[in-house]
Steps between C-alpha positions, in 0.01 A plus 500: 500500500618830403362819658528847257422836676315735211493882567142590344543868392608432145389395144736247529444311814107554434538313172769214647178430799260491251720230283576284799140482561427333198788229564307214684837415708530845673278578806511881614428588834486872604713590765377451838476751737769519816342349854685817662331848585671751266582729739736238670648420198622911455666460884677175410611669195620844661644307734734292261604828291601638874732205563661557161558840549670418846207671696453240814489533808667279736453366829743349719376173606703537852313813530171401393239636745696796512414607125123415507 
C-alpha cells in the first residue's frame, strides 16, 4: 500500500483526483480530522519553535520546590 498526499488548490491535482477515481484499484479517503483541540496544538507548536530558538527555562531539579 502506498499512501500519496494531494494538495487540492490546483488544475493539476484536481484533474490527477479525478483520474484516480476512475482507476478501480485506488481508494481515496479524505483526510481525517486531528483528535486534538486546535488551540493545544498552537501551544505545542510555540512551544517547540521556543526550544529551537534557545528560549527555555530551566529548573534545577536539586532546587525544585524552590522555583515553583
Amino acid at each position: 500500500m502506498v499512501t500519496l498526499k494531494v494538495k487540492e488548490d490546483s488544475k493539476q491535482a484536481k484533474a490527477f483526483i479525478a483520474l484516480a477515481k476512475t482507476l478501480s484499484f485506488v481508494k481515496i479517503e479524505p483526510e481525517s480530522e486531528s483528535p486534538y483541540d486546535p488551540k493545544f496544538v498552537a501551544k505545542i507548536k510555540a512551544r517547540e519553535k521556543n526550544a529551537k530558538g534557545k528560549k527555555l527555562t530551566r529548573v534545577n531539579p536539586d532546587d525544585i520546590w524552590e522555583n515553583i
